[in-house]
TISE-87161 format. One record per residue (C-alpha): residue in one letter; chain; x, y, z. Coordinates in steps of 0.25 Angstrom, whole numbers, plus 5000, padded with zeros to 4 digits. Layout:
# TISE-87161
(marti 'A','A',(X,Y,Z))
...
//
This chain:
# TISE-87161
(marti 'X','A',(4899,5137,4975))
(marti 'X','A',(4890,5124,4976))
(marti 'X','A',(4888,5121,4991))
(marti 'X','A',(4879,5109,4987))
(marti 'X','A',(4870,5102,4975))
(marti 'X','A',(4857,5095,4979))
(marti 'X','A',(4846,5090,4970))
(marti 'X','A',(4843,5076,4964))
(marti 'X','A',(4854,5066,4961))
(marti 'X','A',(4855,5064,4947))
(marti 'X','A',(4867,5054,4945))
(marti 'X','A',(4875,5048,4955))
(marti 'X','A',(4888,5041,4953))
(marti 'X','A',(4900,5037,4962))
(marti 'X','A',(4906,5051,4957))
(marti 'X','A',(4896,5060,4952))
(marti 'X','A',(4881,5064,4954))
(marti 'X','A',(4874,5074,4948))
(marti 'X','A',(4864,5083,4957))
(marti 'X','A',(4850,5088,4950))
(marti 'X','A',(4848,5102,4957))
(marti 'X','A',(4836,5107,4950))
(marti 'X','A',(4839,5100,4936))
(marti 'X','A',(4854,5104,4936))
(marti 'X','A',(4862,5092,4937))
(marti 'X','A',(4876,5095,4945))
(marti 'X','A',(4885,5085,4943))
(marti 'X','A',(4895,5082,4956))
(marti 'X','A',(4907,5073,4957))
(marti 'X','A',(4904,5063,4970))
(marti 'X','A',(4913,5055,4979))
(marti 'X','A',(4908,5040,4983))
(marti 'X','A',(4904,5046,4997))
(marti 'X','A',(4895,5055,4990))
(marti 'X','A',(4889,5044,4981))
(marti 'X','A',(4887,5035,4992))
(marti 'X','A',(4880,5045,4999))
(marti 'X','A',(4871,5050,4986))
(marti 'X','A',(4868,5036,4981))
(marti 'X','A',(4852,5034,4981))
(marti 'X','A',(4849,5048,4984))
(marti 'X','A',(4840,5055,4974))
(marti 'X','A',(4843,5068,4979))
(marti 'X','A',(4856,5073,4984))
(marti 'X','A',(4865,5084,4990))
(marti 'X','A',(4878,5087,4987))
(marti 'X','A',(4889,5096,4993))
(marti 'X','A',(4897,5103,4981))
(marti 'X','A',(4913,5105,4981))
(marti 'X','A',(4918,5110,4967))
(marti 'X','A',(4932,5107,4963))
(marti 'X','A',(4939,5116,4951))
(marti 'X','A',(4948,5106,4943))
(marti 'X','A',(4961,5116,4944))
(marti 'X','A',(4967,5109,4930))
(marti 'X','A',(4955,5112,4922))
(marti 'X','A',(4947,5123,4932))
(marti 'X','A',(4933,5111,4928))
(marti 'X','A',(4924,5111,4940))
(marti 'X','A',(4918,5098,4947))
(marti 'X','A',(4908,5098,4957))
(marti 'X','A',(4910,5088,4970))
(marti 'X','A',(4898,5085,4976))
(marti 'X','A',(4896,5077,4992))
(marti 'X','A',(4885,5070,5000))
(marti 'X','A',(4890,5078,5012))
(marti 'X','A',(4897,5092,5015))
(marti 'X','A',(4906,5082,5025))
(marti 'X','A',(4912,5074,5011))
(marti 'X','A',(4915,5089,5003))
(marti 'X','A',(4922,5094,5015))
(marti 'X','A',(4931,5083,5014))
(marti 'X','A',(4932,5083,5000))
(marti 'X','A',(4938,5098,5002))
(marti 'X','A',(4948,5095,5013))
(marti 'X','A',(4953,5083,5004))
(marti 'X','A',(4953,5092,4992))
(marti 'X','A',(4960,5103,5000))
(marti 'X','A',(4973,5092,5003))
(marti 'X','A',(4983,5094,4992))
(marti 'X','A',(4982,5084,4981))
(marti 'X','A',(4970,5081,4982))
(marti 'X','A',(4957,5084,4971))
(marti 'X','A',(4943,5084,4970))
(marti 'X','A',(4945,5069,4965))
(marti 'X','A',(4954,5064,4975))
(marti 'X','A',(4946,5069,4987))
(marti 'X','A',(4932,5063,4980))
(marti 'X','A',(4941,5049,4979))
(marti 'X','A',(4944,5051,4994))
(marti 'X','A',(4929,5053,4998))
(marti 'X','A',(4924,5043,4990))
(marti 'X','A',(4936,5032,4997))
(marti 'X','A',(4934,5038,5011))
(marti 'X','A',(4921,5042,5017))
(marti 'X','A',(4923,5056,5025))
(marti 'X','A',(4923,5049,5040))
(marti 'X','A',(4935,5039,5033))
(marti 'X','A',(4942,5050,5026))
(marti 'X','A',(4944,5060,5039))
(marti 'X','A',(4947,5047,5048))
(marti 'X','A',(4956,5044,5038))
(marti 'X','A',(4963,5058,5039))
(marti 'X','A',(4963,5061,5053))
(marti 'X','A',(4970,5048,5057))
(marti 'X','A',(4979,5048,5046))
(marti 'X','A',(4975,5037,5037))
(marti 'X','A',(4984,5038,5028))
(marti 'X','A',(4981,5025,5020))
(marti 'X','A',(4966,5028,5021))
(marti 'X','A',(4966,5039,5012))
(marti 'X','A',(4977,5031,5004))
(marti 'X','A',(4968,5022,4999))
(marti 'X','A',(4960,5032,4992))
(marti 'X','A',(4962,5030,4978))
(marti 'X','A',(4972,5041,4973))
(marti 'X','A',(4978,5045,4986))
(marti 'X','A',(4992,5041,4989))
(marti 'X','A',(5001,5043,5001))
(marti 'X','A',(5004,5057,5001))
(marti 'X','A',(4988,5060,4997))
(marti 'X','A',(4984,5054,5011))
(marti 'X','A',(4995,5061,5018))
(marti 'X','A',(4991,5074,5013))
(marti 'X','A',(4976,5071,5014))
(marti 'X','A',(4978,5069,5031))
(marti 'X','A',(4992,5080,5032))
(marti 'X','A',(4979,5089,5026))
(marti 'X','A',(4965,5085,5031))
(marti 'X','A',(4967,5081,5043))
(marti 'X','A',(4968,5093,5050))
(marti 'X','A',(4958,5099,5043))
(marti 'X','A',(4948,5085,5047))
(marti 'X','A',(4951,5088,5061))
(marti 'X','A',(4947,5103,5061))
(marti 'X','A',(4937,5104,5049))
(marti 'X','A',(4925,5105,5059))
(marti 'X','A',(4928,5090,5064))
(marti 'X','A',(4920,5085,5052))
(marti 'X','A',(4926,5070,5057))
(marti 'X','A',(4919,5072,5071))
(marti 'X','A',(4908,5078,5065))
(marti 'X','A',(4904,5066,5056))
(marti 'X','A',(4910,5057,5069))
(marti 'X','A',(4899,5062,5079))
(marti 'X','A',(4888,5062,5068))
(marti 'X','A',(4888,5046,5071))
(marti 'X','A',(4878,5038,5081))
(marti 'X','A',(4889,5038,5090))
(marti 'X','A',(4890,5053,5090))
(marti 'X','A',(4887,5057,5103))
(marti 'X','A',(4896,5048,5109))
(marti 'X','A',(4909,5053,5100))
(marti 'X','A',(4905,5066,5103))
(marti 'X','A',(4904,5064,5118))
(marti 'X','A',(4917,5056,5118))
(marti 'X','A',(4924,5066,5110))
(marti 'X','A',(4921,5076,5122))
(marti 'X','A',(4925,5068,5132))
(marti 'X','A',(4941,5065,5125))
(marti 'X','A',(4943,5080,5122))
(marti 'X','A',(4939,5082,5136))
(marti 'X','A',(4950,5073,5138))
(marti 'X','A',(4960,5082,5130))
(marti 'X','A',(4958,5073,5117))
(marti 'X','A',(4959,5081,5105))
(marti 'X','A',(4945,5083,5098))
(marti 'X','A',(4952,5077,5081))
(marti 'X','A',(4959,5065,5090))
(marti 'X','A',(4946,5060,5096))
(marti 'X','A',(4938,5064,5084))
(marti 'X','A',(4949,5053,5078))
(marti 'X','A',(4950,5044,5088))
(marti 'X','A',(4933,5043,5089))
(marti 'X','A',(4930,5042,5074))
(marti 'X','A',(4939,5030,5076))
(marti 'X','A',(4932,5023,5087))
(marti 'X','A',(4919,5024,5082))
(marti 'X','A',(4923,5018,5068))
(marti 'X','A',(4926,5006,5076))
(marti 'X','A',(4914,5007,5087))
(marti 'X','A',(4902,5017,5082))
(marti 'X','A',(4895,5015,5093))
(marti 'X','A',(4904,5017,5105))
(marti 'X','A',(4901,5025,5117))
(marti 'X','A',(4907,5037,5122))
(marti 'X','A',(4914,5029,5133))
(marti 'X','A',(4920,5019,5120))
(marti 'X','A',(4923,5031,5112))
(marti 'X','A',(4931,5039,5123))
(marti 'X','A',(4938,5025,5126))
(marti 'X','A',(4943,5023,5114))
(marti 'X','A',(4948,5037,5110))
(marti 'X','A',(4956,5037,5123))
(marti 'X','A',(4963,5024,5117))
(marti 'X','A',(4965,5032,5104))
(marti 'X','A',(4968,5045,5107))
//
């Protein structure tokens, strides 16, 4: 099993780059977030998921800019329904930060306007992944106390559970705060998820 492919980036296109590795040229299918984050780079590393074709048992290689973006592409692969082709469609519409706010508050019309995914698609997608959002190593926190305001989430994240808050609910209701006020204080933070919690 490939874990990843680095070497020097040979084509790039909204939905395929090819990785020289030592005159070997892998070809790898890519989402927009991944070509966004590739674009200008002479040299790049990608993380590997390979997906059988059950029809035809053919093989295609998906490649991402970050371990983060495959992990989602397997949850959204895991949720019945769903392929290889519509889980790059969703990560190239929703960055990963969009697509797990999205689920955790149920955003049903969010994920709707994906192309391809009806009504009963974006049901499934939440009824399926949220849970695992929430527990999956807090991959949404992770990323949320990873900003310049870090400290201060982390700090007021203590404080409510302290409270008796549930650790998913603030993690919630604090990504929504600082969407609206990145630079807020632990004081504004903690004020606001009192409002919202």
């Amino acid at each position: 099993m490939i874990e990843y492919i680095s070497g020097k980036l040979a084509t790039l296109s909204p939905t395929m780059a090819v990785i020289d590795n030592q005159g070997i040229g892998y070809c790898v299918e890519i989402s927009l977030q991944t070509y966004d984050a590739l674009n200008g780079k002479s040299e790049a590393v990608v993380y590997i998921q390979r997906q059988v074709n059950p029809r035809d048992g053919s093989e295609v290689d998906y490649g991402f800019a970050t371990r983060d973006e495959r992990e989602l592409f397997r949850q959204i692969t895991s949720v019945s329904g769903m392929g290889a082709a519509s889980a790059r469609m969703v990560l190239s519409s929703l960055s990963a930060e969009e697509l797990r706010t999205a689920i955790l508050s149920e955003d049903v019309n969010r994920l709707k306007g994906v192309k391809g995914i009806g009504l009963k698609t974006a049901q499934r997608m939440v009824l399926e992944l949220k849970d695992k959002i929430i527990k999956g190593e807090d991959a949404g926190a992770a990323v949320l106390f990873k900003t310049d305001s870090g400290a201060a989430a982390e700090e007021a994240s203590t404080a409510l559970q302290m409270l008796g808050f549930s650790k998913p609910n603030i993690n919630k209701a604090i990504q929504a705060i600082l969407k609206q006020n990145p630079g807020a204080s632990v004081e504004e933070i903690i004020k606001a998820a009192l409002q919202r919690l």
